[in-house]
N, C-alpha and C positions, 0 to 999 in steps of 0.2 A: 091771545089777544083778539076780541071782538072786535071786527074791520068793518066802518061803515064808510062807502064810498061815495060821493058825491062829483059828477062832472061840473066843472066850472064856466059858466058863462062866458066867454069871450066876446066882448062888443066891439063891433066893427073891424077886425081883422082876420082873415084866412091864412090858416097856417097850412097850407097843401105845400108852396114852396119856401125855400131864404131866397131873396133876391141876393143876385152873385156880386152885384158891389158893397163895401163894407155899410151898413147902415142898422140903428134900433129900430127895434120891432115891442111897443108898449101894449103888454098885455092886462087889463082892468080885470080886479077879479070880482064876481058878485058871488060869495059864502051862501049858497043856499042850505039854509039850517043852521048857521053859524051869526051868534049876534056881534063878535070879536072884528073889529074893522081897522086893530092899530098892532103890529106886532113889530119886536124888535130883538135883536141879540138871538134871531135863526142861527141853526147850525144848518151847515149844506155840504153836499158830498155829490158822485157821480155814479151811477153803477151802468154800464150798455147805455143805453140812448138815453136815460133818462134821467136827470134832476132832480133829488131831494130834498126839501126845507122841511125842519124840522123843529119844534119846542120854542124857546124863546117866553120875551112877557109880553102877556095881551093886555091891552085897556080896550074900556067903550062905553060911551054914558051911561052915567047908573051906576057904575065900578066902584066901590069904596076906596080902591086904591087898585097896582099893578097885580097881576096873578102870572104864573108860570104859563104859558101855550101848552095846550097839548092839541096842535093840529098836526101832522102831514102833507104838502102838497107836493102831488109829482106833476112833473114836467118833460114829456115823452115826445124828445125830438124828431123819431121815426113818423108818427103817428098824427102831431101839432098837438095833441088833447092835454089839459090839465084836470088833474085832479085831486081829490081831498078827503085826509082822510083823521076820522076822530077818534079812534082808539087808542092815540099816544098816549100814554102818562104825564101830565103836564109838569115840565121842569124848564128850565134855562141854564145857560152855557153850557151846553149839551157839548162833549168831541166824537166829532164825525167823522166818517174816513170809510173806503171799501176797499176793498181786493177780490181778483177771480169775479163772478156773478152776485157776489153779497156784498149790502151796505148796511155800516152799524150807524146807529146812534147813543150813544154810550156816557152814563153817569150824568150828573145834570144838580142842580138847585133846585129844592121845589118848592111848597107855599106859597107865600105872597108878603107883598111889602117888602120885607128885606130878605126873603129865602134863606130862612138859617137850616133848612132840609137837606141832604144829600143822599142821592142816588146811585146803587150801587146796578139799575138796571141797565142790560143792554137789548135795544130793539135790533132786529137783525132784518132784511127784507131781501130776499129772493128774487132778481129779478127776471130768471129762466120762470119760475113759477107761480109768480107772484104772490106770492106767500108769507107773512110775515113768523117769525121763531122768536125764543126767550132764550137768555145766559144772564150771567151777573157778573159783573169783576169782584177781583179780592178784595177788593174795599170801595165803600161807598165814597163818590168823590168829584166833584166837578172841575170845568176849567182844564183839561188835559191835554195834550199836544199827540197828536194822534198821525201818523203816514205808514204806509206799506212799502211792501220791497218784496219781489219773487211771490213765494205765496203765503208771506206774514203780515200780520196787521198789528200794529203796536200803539195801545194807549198809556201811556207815561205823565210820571208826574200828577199836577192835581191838587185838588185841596177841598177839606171840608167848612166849617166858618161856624163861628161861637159869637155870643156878645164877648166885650173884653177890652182895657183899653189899647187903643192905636198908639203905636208909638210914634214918638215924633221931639221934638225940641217943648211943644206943648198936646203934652199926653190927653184925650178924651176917648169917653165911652164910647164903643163904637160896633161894628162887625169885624172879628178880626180872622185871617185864613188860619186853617190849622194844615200843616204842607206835609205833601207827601213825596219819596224816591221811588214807590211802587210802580212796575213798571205787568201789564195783562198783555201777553200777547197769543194770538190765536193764529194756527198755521191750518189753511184751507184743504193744504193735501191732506191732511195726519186728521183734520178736523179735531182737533184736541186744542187747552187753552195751558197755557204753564204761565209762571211769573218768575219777574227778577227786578233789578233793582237797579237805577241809575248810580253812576259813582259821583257824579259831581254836585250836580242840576239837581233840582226838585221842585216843587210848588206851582202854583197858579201859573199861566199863561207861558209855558214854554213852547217854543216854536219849536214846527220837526216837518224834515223835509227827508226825499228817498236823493241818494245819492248811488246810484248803481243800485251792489248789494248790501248800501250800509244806507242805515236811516241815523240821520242828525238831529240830536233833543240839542236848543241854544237858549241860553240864559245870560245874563249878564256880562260878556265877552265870550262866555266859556262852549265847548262845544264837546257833546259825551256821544262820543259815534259808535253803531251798534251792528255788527255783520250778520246777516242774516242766515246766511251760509254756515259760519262757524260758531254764532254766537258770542263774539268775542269781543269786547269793549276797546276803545281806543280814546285819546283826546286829541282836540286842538283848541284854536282860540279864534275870536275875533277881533278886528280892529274898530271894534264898536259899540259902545258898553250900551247895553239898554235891557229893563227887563219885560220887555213887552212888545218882540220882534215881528214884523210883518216879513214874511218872509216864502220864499217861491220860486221855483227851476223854467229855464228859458235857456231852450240849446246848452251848451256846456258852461252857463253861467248858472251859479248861486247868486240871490241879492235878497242880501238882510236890511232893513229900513226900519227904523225905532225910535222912540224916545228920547229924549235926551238923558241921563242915567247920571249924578243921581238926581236931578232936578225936576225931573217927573215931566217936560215940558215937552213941545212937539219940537221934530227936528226933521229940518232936509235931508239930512244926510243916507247914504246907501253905501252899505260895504260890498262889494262884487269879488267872488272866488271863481278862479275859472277853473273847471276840472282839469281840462286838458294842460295845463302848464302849472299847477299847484299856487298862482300866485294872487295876491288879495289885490283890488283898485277901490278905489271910492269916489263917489259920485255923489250927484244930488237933485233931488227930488226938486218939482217948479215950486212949490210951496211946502213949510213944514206942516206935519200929518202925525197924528198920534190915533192908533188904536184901527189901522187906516187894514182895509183887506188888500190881500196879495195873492195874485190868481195868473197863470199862463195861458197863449193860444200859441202855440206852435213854439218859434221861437222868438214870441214877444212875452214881455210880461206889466202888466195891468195893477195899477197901485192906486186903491178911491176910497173916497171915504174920509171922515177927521173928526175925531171929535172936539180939536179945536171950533169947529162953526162950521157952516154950511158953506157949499162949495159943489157944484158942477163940473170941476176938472177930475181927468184921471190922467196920471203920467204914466206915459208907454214908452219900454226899453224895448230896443229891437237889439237882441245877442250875436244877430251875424253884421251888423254895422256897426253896433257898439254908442248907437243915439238914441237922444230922447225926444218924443213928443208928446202932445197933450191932443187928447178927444175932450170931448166934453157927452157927459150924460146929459139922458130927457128929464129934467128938473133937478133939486137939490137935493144934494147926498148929507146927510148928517152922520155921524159912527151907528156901529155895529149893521153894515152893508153885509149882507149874506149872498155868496156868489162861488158858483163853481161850472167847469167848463163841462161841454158838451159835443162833440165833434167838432165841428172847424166853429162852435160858436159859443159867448160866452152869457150863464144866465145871471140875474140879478136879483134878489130881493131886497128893497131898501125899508129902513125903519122909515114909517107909514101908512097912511093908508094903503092898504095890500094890491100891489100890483105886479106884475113879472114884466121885467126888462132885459130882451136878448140883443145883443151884439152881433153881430155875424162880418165878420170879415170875409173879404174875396181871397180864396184860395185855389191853386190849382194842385188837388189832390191827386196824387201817383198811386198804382196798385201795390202794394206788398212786396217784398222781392223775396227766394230763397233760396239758397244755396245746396237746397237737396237734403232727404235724409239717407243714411245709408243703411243697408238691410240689415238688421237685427237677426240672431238665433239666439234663440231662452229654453231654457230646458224647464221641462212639464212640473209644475208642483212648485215651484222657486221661485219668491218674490220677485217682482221686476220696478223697477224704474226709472222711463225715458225721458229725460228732457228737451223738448221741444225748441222752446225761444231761440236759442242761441242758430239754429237754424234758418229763422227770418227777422226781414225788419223792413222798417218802414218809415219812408224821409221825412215824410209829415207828424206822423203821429210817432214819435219810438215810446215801444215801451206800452202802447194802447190797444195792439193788439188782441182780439178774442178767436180761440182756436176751435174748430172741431175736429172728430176721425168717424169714419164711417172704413169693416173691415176689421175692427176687435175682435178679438175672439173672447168668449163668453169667458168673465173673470178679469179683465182687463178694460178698465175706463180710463177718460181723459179729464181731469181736471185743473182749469187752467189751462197750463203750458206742459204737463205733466202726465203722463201715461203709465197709470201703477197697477197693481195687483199681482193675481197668478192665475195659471188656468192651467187645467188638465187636459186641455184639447191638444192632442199631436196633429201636424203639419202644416202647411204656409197658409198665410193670410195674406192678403193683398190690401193693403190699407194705405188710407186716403187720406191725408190731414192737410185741412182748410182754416187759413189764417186771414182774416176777415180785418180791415180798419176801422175807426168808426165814422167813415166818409162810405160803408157797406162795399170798399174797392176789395178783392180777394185776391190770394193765389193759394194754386195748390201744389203736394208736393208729395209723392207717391212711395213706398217701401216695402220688401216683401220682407212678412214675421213669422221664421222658422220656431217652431216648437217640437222639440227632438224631447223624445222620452226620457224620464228620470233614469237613471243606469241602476242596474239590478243592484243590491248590496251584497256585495262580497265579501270573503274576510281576503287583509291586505296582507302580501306578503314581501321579503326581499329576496331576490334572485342575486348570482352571481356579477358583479358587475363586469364592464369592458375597462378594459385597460391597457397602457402603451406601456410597455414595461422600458422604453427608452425616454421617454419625458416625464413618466409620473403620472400623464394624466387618467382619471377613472370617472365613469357618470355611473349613479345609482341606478338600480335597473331593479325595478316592479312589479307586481302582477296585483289583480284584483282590484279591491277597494269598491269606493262609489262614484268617483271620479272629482269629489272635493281636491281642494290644493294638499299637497304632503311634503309633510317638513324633513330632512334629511341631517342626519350627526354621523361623525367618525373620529375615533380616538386611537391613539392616542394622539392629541396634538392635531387635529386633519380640520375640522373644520365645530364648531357650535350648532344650534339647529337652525337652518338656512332654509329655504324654497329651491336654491342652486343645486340642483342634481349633478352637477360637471365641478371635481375639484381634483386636487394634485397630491399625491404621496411627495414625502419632502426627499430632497437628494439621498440624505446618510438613509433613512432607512430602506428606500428604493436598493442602495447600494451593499448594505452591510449583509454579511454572509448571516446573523443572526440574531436578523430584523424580528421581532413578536408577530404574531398575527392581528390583525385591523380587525376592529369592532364597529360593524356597521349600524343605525338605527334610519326608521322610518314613521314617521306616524302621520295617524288619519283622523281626522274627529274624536278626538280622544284613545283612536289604536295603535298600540304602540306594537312593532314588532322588531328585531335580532338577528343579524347574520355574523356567522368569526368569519374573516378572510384572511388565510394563508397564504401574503403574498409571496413567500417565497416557494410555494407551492407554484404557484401561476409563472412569477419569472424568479428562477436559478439562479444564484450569482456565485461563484468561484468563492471560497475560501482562504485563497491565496495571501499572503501575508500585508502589507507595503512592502514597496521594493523597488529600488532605482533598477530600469530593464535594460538601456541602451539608454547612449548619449548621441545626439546630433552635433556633428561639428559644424556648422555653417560656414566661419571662414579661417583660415590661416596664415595671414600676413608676415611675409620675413622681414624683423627689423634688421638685426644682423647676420652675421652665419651661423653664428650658437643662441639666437633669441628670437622667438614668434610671439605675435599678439593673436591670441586664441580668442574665437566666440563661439558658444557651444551651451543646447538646451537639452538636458536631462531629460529622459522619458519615463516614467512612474506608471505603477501598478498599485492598485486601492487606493487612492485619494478618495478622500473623504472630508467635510467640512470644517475638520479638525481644524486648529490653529499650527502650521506648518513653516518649517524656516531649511534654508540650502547652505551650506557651507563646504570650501573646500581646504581639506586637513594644511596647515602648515601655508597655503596658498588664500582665501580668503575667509573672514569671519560671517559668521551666520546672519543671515538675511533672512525674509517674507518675502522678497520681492520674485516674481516668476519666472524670470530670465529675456529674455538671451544674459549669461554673464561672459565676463569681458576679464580674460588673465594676460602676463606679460608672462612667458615661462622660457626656462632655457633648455638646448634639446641635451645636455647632462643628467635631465628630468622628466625624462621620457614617459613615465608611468605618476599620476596623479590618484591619490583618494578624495572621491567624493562623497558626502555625508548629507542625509536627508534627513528629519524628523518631522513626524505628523502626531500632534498628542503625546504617546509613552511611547510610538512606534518608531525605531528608527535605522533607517536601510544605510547601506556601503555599497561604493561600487568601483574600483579600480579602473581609469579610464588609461589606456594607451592614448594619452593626445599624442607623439609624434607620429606614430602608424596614421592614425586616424588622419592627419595633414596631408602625408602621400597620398590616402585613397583622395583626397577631397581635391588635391591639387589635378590629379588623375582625372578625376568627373570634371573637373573645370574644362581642363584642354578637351575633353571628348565633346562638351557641351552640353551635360547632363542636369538636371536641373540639383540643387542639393539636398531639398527635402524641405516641407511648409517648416514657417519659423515667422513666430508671432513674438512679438516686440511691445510694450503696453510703456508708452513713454509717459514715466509719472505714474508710480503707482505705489504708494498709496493713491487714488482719485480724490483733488480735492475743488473740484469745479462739477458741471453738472452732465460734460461728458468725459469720455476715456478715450484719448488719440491712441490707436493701435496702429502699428505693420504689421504686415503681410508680406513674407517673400520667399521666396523657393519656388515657388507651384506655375514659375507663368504659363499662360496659355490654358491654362488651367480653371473650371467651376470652381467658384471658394463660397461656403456660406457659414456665415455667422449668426451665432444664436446665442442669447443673453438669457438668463434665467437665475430666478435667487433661489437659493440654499432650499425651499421646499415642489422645488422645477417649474414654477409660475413662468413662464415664457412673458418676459418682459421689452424684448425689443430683436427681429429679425432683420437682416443686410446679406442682401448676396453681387459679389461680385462673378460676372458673367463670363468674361475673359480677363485673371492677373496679368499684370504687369509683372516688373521684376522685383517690383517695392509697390505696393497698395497703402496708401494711408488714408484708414476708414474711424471715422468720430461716431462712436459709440455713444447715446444718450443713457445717463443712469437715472436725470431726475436728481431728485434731495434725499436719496438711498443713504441710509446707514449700515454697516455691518461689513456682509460679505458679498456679493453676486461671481457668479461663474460666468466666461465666457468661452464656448465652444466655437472652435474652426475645424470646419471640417472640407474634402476633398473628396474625392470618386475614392480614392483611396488610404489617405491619412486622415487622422484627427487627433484635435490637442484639445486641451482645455484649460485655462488661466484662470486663477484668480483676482479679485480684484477688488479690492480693500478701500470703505469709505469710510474716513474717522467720523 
């Protein structure tokens, strides 16, 4: 695009400072080389200090009729200067909008009289470099609803326009939209443009406003919200029908203001969403307004303009008191007022003779504040990227921020809020990054960026792992590779492929004298490698059959002189997960439950069978209970203690713990350990010094199946089962 620049006259005022109390500042413009002295239906946008007007329709005597604008004027608040420029392509209803250092001006109306043209160009303008660039959206299209968010810029919606009749109650010939769902969006970091597609919304005049990371397209009540982060579409709705929303952010309010819908007429009304609490209010505007511009400064927001007739009010919301005022503008405001802000001030273009009207309110701007960044290490050759933002902010402007870094190392730039690339350079960098307001208030915030060398490529192998041959547990143990992540498997039954290097061999196989060997996997960017592990190479386990070994008598109470009430717990050899039940011959019928059991027997019956079964396996064991009473009456009187003896009151567990005792060991370390069927350590409890009865609530959670519980002593240990239907 051939740029010709023109400085602009300014009569009678000096722009060196803004006076610090709120007041306009009317700038006359004189178009030197320009005979155009009426425009209207500007678009305007913000990029760094400066103000864009753009396109719109020009008249001026002599005109057969309206034509598209194709001027430029900027407005460089750092500097006071305006200026002007004519290389636009002349169209109207241009959508504007910027992100990062670039403003578009995008798709447009062109011709003249009734612009039945559409434009699929976008002007793009550089404000680090002053430079203007070319693109085109997917489709030619004016009227778009256009806001940014992070570092995307979204033109949505749209339409192009045919003759055709208008419908209505009485149909005539006319200009009619032809609508689109098209949605061009361009992301600053990637510098690439991709498209998609509104779900609800479409056509002419949708309003679209940045909400965090989601930008809002509104149309008719409805609202198609768009995350820029995931890409991921959402809805919601409004309390306010209209298709032709003024609409703009003020601290953590939204305020939509519209039309009356379907009546086409102007209306007071203002729907208000507050982010912070999710909930809708409505308000209303000092007069009704149709077609009216909606613009912020800080936490006010600014609503001027009508095309109902002319009017010098603008209604101001203040979002931290939640009221309304009125200013009034330097002369009369008719529709399509073109205005977008500019650090603590707001600029104006109104349909008319051309002149720039600033606002400047008294502000009392604060520096920047951050929280710090913290030191980065990146390995040499390896994409990076750092996001900035969320590290600073700023009470006046959020969100207006422009960042630099001085201290990159070569390959690594900052755009936007964002620090990407790679670089081959090994070792630290000391980097500086400068977050700037547009009041020029800064801070800075300093990090050292470690660049450690790529790791040699290796071929990956697996080593033998570490293992507790008492709890099962094992971690995968490596060599080589390039030091990417590595996914880990083991079978049978052990685990899928995981990132978790640390997992458990299950009980039965830990246990069983003729467990298979473990088939280990590891893989690396595609390398897969193989180890067998002989666990019972590693930990030995007995062969030994099941078998009832010894019984503990705990207690034996004299009811008569030929009748005792016996309690007494069984002690087992190979237990194993099997399903297992106790009985004793002619004396009690077969249970699952794990004891203490409870008999009445008479001393004519001195000698008892008892009967185990685990699976097919099942053990005998001839108990002498009335010997066994002597010795126990025996250890009583000497004061002996009679041997740990766990009690699991309720079991089956059908609650979400398991009440146990603990008795024999007083005076005694006791700890308890819970683990299920694949030795997952599920819940630990150590009593410090027993009593002579301990009762400890065990948590199982909403377990089903089977879980173990072990007590153990300096010197004994048991293990119970414990059964959740």
């Amino acid at each position: 695009m051939n740029k010709l620049l023109f400085t602009l006259f300014i009569a009678g005022f000096q722009l060196l400072a803004i006076p610090t109390l709120a007041q306009w500042t009317t700038i006359p413009l004189s178009l030197t080389g320009f005979s155009a002295d009426w425009i209207t239906e500007r678009a305007a946008t913000t990029v760094g200090s400066k103000a864009l007007f753009a396109g719109g329709v020009s008249t001026y005597p002599g005109l057969s009729g309206p034509r598209a604008g194709g001027i430029v004027t900027i407005y460089d608040d750092a500097t006071g200067q305006v200026t002007s420029d004519a290389g636009f392509i002349g169209r109207t209803q241009v959508g504007a909008g910027s992100v990062g250092n670039l403003a578009f001006f995008a798709g447009g109306r062109s011709g003249a009289l009734i612009f039945l043209g559409s434009e699929a160009r976008v002007d793009i303008y550089n404000s680090t470099t002053n430079q203007w660039s070319l693109a085109e959206l997917s489709q030619p299209r004016s009227n778009m609803g256009v806001a940014s968010a992070g570092s995307k810029i979204l033109f949505a919606g749209g339409a192009s326009y045919t003759i055709g009749y208008v419908p209505g109650p009485n149909p005539y010939l006319g200009v009619v939209p032809i609508n689109y769902n098209t949605i061009d969006i361009y992301d600053v970091a990637t510098n690439q443009w991709s498209v998609s597609q509104l779900p609800r919304v479409s056509g002419e005049y949708l309003a679209a406003v940045s909400v965090g990371n989601q930008i809002w397209f509104a149309q008719k009540g409805l609202i198609d919200s768009y995350d820029v982060n995931t890409g991921q579409w959402s809805a919601a709705s409004i309390p306010l029908q209209s298709d032709n929303y003024s609409v703009t952010r003020a601290g953590n309010k939204i305020l939509f203001a519209g039309l009356n819908y379907p009546a086409h007429s102007g209306s007071s009304k203002v729907a208000i969403y507050d982010v912070v609490t999710g909930q809708w209010s409505e308000s209303n505007l000092s007069q009704a307004r149709y077609k009216s511009v909606a613009i912020s400064l800080g936490n006010k927001a600014f609503f001027a303009g009508n095309s109902m007739g002319s009017s010098s009010d603008i209604d101001v919301y203040d979002a931290t008191t939640n009221q309304w005022s009125v200013i009034n503008f330097p002369g009369l405001i008719r529709t399509n007022l073109a205005a977008t802000p500019v650090n603590n001030k707001l600029v104006f273009v109104k349909d008319g003779p051309l002149e720039i009207n600033i606002y400047a309110e008294a502000a009392s701007n604060t520096a920047p504040s951050t929280t710090g960044l913290a030191n980065q290490t990146i390995t040499a050759g390896q994409s990076v990227q750092l996001e900035l933002a969320s590290a600073f902010s700023d009470a006046e402007t959020p969100g207006s921020l422009t960042f630099t870094a001085t201290g990159l190392p070569t390959g690594l730039s900052l755009t936007g809020s964002l620090i990407s690339g790679s670089t081959s350079l090994t070792g630290v960098s000391n980097v500086t990054v400068k977050a700037t307001d547009p009041g020029s208030l800064s801070v800075n915030a300093q990090f050292t960026l470690t660049v450690v060398p790529a790791p040699v490529m290796g071929s990956l192998q697996l080593l033998m792992p570490g293992y507790d041959c008492q709890t099962g547990a094992f971690r995968f143990n490596t060599t080589g590779g390039d030091g990417s992540p590595i996914e880990y498997y083991a079978v049978p039954g052990i685990t899928g492929w995981t990132t978790n290097p640390n997992q458990f061999v299950d009980a039965e196989t830990r246990t069983a004298a003729d467990a298979q060997p473990i088939t280990l996997k590891a893989r690396q960017n595609g390398q897969e490698v193989m180890l067998v592990w002989d666990i019972r190479a590693v930990c030995p386990v007995s062969s030994a059959p099941f078998a009832i070994t010894a019984v503990n008598t705990m207690s034996c109470q004299a009811i008569t002189a030929t009748e005792r009430r016996l309690t007494f717990t069984p002690q087992y050899r190979g237990l194993t997960s099997e399903p297992f039940s106790f009985s004793v011959v002619n004396e009690m019928l077969p249970t699952s439950a794990a004891g203490p059991y409870h008999l009445r027997l008479y001393t004519d019956n001195p000698v008892i069978t008892l009967k185990a079964q685990q699976g097919n396996a099942v053990a005998s064991y001839s108990y002498n209970w009335l010997a066994a009473c002597a010795k126990s009456v025996r250890a009583g009187a000497e004061g002996v203690n009679t041997g740990l003896v766990i009690k699991v009151l309720g079991n089956p567990v059908v609650s979400t713990s398991a009440e146990v005792e603990v008795s024999g060991v007083a005076g005694q370390v006791v700890h308890l350990n819970l683990v299920d069927t694949q030795g997952k350590l599920i819940h630990q409890h150590t009593i410090e010094q027993a009593g002579s009865v301990d009762r400890v609530s065990v948590p199982v959670g909403h377990a089903k199946g089977l879980l173990l519980l072990e007590v153990r002593t300096a010197t004994q240990r048991q293990q119970v089962k414990l059964l959740m239907p």
